[in-house]
VODREN-780032 format. One record per residue: residue number from 1; residue in one letter; x, y, z of N, C-alpha, C, O in turn. Coordinates in steps of 0.2 Angstrom, whole numbers, plus 5000, padded with zeros to 4 digits. Layout:
! residues N
NODE    i  aa    nu    nv    nw   cau   cav   caw    cu    cv    cw    ou    ov    ow
NODE  NUM   A     X     Y     Z     X     Y     Z     X     Y     Z     X     Y     Z
...
This chain:
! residues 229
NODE    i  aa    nu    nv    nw   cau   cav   caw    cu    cv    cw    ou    ov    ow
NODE    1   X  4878  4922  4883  4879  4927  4888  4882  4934  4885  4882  4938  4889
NODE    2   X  4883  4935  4879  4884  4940  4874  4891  4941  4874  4894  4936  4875
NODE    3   X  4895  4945  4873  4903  4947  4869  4905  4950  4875  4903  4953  4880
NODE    4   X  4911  4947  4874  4918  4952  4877  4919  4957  4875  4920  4958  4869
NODE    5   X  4917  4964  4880  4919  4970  4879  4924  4972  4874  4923  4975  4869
NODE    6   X  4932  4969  4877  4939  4968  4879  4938  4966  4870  4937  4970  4865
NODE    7   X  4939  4960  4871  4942  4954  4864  4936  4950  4859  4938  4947  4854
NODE    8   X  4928  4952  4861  4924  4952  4855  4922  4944  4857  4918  4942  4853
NODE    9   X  4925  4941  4862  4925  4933  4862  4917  4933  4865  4914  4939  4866
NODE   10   X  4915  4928  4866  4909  4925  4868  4911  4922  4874  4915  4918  4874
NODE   11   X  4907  4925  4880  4908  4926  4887  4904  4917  4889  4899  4915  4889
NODE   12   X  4909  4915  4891  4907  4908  4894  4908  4908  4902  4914  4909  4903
NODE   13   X  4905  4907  4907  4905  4909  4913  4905  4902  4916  4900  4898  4915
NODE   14   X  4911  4900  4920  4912  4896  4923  4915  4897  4929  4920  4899  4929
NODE   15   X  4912  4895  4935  4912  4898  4940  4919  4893  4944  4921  4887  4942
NODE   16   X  4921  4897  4948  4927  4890  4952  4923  4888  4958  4918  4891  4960
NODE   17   X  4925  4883  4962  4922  4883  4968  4919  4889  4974  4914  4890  4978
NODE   18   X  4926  4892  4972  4928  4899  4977  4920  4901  4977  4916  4899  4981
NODE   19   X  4918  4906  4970  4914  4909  4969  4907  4906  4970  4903  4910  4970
NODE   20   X  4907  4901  4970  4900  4898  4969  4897  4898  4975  4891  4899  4976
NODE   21   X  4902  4898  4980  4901  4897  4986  4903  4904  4990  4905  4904  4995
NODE   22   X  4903  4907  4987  4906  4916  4989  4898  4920  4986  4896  4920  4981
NODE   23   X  4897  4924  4993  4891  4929  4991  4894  4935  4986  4891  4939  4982
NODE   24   X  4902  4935  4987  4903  4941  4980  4904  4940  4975  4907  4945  4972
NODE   25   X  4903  4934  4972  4907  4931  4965  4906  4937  4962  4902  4940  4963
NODE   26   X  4912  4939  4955  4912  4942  4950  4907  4941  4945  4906  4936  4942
NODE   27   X  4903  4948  4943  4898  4946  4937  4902  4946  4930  4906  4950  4930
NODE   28   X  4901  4943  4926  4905  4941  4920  4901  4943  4914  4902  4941  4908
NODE   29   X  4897  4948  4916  4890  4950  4910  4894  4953  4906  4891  4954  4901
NODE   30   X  4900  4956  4907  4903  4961  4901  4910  4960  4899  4912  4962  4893
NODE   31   X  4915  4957  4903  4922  4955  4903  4922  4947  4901  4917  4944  4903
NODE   32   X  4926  4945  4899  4925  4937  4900  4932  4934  4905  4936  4938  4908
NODE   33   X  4933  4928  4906  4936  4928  4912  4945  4932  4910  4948  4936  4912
NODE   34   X  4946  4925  4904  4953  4930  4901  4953  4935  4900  4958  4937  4900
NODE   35   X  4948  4940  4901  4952  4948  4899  4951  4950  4907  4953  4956  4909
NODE   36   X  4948  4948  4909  4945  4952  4919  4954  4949  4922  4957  4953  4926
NODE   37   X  4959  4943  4920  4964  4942  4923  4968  4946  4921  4970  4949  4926
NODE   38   X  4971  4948  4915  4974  4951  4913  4974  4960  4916  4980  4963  4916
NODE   39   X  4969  4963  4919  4968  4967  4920  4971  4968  4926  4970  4964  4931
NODE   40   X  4974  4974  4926  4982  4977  4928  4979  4979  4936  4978  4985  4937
NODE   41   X  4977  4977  4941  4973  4977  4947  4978  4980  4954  4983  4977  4956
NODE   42   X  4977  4984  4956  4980  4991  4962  4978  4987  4966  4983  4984  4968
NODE   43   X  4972  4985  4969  4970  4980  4976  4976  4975  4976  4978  4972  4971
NODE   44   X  4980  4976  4984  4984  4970  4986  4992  4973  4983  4997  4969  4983
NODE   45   X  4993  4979  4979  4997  4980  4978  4999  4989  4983  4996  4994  4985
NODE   46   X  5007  4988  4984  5012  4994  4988  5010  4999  4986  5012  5001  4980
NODE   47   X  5005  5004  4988  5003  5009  4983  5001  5016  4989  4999  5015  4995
NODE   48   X  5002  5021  4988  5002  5027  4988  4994  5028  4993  4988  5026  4992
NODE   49   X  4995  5030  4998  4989  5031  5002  4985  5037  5001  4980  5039  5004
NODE   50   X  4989  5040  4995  4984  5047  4994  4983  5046  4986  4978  5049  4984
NODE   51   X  4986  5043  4982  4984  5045  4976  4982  5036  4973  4979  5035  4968
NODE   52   X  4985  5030  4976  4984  5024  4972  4988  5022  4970  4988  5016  4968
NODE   53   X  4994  5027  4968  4999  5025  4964  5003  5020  4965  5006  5021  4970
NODE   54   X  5004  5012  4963  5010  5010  4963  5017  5011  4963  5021  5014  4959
NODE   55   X  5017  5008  4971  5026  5011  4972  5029  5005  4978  5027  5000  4981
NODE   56   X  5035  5008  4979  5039  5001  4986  5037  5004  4991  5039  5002  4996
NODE   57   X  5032  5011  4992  5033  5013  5001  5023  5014  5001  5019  5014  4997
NODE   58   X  5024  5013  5007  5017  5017  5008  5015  5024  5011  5009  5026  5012
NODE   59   X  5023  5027  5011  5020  5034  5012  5018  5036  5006  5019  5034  5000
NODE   60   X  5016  5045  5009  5016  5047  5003  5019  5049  4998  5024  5053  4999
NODE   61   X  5017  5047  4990  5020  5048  4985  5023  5057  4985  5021  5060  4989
NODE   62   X  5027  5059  4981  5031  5068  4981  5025  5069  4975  5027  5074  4972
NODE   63   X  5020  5067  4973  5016  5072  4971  5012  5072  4973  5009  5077  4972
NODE   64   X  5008  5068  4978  5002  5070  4985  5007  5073  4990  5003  5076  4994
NODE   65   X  5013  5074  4993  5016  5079  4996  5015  5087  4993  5013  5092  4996
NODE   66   X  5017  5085  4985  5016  5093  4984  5009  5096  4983  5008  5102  4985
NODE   67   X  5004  5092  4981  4998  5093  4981  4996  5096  4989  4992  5101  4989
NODE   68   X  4998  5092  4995  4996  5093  5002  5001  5100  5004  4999  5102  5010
NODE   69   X  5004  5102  5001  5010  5110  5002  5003  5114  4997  5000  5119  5000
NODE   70   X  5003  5114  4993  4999  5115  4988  4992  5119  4991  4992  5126  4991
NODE   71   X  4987  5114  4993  4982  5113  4994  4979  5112  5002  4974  5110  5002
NODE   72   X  4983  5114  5008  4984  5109  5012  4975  5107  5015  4973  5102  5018
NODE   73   X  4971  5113  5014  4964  5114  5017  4961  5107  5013  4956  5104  5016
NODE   74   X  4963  5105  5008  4960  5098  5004  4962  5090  5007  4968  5088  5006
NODE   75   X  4958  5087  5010  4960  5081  5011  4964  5075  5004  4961  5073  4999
NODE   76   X  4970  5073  5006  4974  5072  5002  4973  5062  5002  4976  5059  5006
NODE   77   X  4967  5059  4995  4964  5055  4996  4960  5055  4990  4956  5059  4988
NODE   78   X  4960  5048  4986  4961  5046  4978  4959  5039  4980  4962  5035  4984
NODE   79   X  4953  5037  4975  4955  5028  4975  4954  5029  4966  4950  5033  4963
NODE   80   X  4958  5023  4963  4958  5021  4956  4959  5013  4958  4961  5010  4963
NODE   81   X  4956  5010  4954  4956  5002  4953  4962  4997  4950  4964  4992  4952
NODE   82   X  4963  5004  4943  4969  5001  4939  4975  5004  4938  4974  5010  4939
NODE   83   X  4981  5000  4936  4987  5005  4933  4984  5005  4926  4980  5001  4924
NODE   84   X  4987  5012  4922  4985  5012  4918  4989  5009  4912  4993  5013  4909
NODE   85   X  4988  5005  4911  4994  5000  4907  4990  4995  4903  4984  4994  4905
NODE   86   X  4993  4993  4898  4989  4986  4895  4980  4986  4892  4978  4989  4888
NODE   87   X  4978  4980  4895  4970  4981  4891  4966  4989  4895  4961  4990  4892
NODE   88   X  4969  4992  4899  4966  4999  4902  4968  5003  4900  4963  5007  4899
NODE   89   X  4975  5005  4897  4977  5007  4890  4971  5008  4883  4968  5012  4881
NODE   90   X  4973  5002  4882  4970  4999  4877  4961  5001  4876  4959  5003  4871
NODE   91   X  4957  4999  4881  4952  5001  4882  4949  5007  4885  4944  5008  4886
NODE   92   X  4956  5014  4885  4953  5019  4886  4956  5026  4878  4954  5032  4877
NODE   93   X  4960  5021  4874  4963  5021  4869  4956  5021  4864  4954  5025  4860
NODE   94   X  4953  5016  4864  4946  5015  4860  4939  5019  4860  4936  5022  4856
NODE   95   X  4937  5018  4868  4933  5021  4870  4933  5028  4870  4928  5030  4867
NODE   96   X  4938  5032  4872  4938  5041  4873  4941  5043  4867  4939  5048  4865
NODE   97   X  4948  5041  4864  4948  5044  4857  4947  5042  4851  4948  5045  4846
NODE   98   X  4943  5034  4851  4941  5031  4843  4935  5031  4844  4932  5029  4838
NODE   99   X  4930  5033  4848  4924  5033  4850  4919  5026  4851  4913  5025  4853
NODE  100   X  4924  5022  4851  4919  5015  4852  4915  5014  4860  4916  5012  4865
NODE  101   X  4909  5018  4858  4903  5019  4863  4903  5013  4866  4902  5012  4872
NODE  102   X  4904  5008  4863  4901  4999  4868  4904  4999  4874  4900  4997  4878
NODE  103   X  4909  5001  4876  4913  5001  4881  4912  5006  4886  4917  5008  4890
NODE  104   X  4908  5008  4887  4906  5014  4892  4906  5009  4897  4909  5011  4903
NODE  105   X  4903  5002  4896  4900  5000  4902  4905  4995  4905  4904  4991  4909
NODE  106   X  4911  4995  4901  4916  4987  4903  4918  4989  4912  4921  4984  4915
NODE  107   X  4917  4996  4917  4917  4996  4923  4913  4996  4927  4915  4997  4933
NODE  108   X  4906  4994  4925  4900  4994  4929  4902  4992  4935  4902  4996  4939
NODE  109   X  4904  4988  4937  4905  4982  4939  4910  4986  4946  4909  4985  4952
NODE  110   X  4914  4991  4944  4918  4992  4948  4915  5000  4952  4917  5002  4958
NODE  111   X  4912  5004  4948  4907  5010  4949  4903  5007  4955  4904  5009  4961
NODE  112   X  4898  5002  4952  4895  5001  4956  4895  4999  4965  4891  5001  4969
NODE  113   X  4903  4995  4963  4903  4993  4971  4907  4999  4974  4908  4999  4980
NODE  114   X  4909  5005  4971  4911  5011  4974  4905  5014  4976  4904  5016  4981
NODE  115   X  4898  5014  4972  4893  5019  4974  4890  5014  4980  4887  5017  4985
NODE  116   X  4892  5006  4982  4890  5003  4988  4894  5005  4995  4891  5005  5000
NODE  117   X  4901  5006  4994  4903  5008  4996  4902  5015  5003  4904  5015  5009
NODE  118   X  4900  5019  4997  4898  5027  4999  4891  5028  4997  4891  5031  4992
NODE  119   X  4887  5026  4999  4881  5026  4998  4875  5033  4997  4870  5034  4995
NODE  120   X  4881  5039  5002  4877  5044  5003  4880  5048  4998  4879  5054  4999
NODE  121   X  4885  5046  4993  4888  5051  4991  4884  5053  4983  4880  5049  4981
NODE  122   X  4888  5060  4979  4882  5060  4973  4889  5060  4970  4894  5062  4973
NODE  123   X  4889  5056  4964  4894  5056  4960  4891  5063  4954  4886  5065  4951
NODE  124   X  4899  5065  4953  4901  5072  4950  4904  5070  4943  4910  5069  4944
NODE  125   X  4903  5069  4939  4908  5068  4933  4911  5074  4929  4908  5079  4928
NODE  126   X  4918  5072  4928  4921  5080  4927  4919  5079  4920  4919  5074  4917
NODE  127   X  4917  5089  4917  4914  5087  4912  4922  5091  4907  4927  5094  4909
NODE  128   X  4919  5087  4901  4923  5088  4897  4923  5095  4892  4917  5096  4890
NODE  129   X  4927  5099  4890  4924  5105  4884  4922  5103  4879  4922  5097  4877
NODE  130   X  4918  5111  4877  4915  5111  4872  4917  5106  4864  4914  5103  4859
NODE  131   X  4923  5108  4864  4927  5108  4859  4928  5098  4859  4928  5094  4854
NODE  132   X  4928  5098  4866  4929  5088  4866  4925  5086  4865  4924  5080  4864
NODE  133   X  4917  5090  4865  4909  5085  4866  4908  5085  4859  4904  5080  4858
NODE  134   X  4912  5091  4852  4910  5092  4846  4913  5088  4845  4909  5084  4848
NODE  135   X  4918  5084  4844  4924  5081  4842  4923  5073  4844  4925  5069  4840
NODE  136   X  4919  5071  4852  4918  5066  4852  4910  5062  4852  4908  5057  4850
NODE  137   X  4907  5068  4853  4900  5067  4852  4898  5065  4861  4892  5067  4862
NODE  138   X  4900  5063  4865  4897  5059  4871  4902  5062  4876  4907  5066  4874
NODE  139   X  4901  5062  4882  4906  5063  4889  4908  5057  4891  4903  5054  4894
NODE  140   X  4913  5055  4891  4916  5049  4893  4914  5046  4899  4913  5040  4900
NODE  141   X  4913  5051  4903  4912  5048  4911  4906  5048  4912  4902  5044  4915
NODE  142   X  4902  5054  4908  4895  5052  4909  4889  5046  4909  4884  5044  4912
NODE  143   X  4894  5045  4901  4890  5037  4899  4893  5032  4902  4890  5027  4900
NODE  144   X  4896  5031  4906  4898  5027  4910  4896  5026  4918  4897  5022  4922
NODE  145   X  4893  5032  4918  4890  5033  4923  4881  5031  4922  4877  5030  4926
NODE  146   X  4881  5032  4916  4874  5030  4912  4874  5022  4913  4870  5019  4916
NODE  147   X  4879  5019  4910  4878  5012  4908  4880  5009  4914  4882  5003  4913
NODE  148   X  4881  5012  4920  4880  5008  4927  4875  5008  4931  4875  5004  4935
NODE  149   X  4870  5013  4929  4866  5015  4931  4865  5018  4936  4860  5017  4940
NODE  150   X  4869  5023  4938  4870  5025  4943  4868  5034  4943  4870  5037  4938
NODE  151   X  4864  5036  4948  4863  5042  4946  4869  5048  4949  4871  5048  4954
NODE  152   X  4870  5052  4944  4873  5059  4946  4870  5066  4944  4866  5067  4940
NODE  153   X  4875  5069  4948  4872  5077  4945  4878  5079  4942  4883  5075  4941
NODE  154   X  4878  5087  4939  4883  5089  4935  4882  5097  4935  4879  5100  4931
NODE  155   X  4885  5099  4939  4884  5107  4942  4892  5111  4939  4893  5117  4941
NODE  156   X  4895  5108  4936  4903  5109  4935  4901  5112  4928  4896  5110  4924
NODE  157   X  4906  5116  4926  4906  5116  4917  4913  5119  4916  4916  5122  4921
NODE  158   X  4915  5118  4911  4922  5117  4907  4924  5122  4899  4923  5122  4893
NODE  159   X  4928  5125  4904  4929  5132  4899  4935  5131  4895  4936  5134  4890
NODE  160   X  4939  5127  4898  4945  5125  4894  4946  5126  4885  4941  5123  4882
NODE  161   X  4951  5128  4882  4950  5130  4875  4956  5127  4872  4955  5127  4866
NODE  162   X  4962  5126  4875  4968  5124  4874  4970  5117  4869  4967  5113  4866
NODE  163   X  4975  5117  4869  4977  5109  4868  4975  5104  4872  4975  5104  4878
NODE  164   X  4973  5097  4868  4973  5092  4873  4978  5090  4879  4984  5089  4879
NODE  165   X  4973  5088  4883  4977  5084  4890  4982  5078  4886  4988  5076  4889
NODE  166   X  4980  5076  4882  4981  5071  4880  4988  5073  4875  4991  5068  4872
NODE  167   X  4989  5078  4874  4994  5079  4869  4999  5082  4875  5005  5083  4873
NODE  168   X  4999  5084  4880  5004  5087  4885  5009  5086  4888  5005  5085  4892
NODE  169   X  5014  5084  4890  5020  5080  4892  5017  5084  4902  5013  5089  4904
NODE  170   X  5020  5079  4904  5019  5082  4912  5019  5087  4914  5013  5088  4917
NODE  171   X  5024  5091  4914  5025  5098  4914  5019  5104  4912  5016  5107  4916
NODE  172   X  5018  5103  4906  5012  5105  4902  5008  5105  4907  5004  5109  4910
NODE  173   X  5007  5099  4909  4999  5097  4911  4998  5100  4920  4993  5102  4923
NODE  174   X  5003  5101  4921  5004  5103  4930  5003  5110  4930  5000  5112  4935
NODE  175   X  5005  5116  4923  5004  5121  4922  4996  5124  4919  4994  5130  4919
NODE  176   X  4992  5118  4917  4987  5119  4914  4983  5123  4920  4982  5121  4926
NODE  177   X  4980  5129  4919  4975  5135  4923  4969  5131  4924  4967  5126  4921
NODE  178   X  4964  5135  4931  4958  5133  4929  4953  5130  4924  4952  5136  4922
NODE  179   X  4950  5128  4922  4946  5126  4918  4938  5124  4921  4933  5123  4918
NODE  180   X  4939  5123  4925  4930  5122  4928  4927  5128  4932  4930  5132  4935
NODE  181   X  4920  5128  4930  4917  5134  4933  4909  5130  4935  4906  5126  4931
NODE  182   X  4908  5133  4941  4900  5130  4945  4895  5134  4942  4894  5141  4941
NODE  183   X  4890  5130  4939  4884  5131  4936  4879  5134  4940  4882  5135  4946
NODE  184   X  4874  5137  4941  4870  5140  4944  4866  5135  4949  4864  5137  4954
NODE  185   X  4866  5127  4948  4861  5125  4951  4866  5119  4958  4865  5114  4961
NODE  186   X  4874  5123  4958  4876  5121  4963  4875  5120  4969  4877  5116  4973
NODE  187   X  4869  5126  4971  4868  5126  4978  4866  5124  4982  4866  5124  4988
NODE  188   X  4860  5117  4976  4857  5115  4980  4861  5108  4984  4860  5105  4989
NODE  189   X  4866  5107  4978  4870  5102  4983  4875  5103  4988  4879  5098  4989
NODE  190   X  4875  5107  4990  4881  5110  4996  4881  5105  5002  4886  5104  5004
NODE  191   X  4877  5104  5003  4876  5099  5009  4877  5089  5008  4876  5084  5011
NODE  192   X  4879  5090  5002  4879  5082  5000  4888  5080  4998  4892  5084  4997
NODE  193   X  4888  5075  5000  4893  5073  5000  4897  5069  4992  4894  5065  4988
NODE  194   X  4903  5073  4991  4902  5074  4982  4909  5069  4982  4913  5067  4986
NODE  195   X  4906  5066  4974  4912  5059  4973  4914  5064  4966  4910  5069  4965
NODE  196   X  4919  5065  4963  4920  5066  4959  4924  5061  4953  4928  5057  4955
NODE  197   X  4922  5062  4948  4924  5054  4943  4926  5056  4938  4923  5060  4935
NODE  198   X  4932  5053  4936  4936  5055  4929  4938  5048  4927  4937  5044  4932
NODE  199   X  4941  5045  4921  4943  5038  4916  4950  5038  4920  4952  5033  4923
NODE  200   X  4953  5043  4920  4962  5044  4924  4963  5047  4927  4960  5052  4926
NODE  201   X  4968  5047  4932  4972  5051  4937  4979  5052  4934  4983  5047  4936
NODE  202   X  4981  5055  4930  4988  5055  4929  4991  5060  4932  4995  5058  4936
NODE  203   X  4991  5067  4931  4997  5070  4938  4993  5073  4942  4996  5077  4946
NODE  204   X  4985  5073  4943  4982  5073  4948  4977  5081  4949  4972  5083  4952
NODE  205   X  4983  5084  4943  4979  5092  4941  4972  5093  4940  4969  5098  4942
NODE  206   X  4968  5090  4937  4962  5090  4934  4959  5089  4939  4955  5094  4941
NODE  207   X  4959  5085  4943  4955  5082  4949  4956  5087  4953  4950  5090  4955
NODE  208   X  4963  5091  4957  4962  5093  4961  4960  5105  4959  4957  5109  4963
NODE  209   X  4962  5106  4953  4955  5110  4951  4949  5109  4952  4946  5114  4954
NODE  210   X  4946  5103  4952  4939  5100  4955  4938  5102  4961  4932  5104  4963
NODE  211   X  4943  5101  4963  4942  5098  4971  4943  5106  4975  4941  5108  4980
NODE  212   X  4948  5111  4972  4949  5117  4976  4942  5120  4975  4939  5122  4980
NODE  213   X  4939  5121  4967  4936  5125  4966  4928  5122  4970  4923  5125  4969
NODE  214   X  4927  5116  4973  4923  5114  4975  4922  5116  4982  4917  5116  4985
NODE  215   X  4928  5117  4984  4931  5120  4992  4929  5124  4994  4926  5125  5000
NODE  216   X  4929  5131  4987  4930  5137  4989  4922  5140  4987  4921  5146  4988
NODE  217   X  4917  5135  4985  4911  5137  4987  4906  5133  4992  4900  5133  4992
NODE  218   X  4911  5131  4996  4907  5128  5004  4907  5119  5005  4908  5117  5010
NODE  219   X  4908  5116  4998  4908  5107  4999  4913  5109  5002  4917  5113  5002
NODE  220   X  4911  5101  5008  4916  5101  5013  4918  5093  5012  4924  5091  5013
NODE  221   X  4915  5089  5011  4914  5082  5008  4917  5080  5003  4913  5082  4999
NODE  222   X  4922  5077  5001  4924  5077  4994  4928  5071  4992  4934  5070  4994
NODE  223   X  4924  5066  4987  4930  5060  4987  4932  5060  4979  4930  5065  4976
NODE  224   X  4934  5057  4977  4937  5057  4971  4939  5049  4969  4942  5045  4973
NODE  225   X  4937  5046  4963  4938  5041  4960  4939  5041  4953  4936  5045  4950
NODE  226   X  4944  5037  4950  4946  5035  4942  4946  5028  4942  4946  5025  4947
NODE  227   X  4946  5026  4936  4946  5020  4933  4953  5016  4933  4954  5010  4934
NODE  228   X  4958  5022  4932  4966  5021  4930  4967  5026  4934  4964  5032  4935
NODE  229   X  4973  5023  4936  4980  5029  4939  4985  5027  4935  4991  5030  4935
């Protein structure tokens, strides 16, 4: 059945009763059982109804408050899968800064049933700069979007020149300016209903640059999804 994405093991697929007899069983074509339990899952857990976040309340978290003071014309509304902790760490650790391409595809599985989901919507993936596409060679969310096979467009582009997100402590990251600007072949999607797709959500900034500057040329439909919160 080929290798674990995750731990390189050889994927033995043993179904339990549950599944066998369940029209949703889990596909196993790329995780193997051990590393899919391990993985740090937000469904069924106390979490923030605008951002996903893991917390004891279910209002809203003080940073989709401030974003809603912020932004109020923007629907305040985020789904992620995972905390970002552990093998999602770990595997976005490999994937987006050591370049291990194999892993593009260890979330098909969970793309897919958000594109079932929302079935009218076009997935947007936020694009990365210049300076990250030299440096990495591929677009993280692209090829992941490739290796789900899921179609997108990409009307966005990314002027950013600065230090990485990835080197910025909170603060930093909360004061980071626009960075995205709409390509000329925007217009034809105005009327469609946009997912926007990033690896993480961490203090929500990148996303919602996305989402004002998608506002302020007419989308009115606008969801957003990460892998990790």
């Amino acid at each position: 059945m080929g290798q674990c994405l995750f731990c390189q093991n050889e994927i033995r697929e043993c179904l339990t009763l549950q599944e066998i007899f369940s029209f949703g069983k889990k596909d196993y074509g790329t995780i193997c059982r051990s590393c899919d339990e391990k993985l740090p899952r937000l469904a069924g857990q106390t979490c923030c109804p605008g951002c996903i976040r893991a917390q004891t309340s279910t209002e809203l978290c003080e940073d989709c408050r401030r974003w809603s003071c912020r932004y109020p014309e923007l629907t305040i509304g985020h789904h992620a899968y995972y905390a970002y902790t552990g093998v999602v760490k770990e595997w976005l650790q490999r994937y987006k800064f050591q370049g291990d391409y194999r892993l593009a595809g260890a979330f098909s599985n969970e793309l897919r049933d958000f594109q079932r989901a929302y079935p009218k919507g076009l997935f947007l993936p936020l694009p990365i700069s210049s300076a990250s596409y030299e440096e990495r060679g591929f677009s993280q969310c692209e090829e992941m979007l490739k290796q789900s096979g899921i179609h997108y467009a990409q009307f966005l582009g990314n002027q950013y020149a600065g230090e990485k997100q990835s080197e910025k402590n909170r603060q930093e990251r909360l004061l980071t300016t626009q960075p995205f600007f709409m390509l000329d072949e925007y217009k034809k999607y105005l009327q469609q209903e946009i997912i926007l797709f990033d690896d993480v959500y961490t203090t929500g900034r990148t996303l919602y640059h996305a989402k004002n500057l998608l506002y302020k040329q007419g989308f009115r439909l606008i969801r957003s999804v990460t892998i990790a919160r």
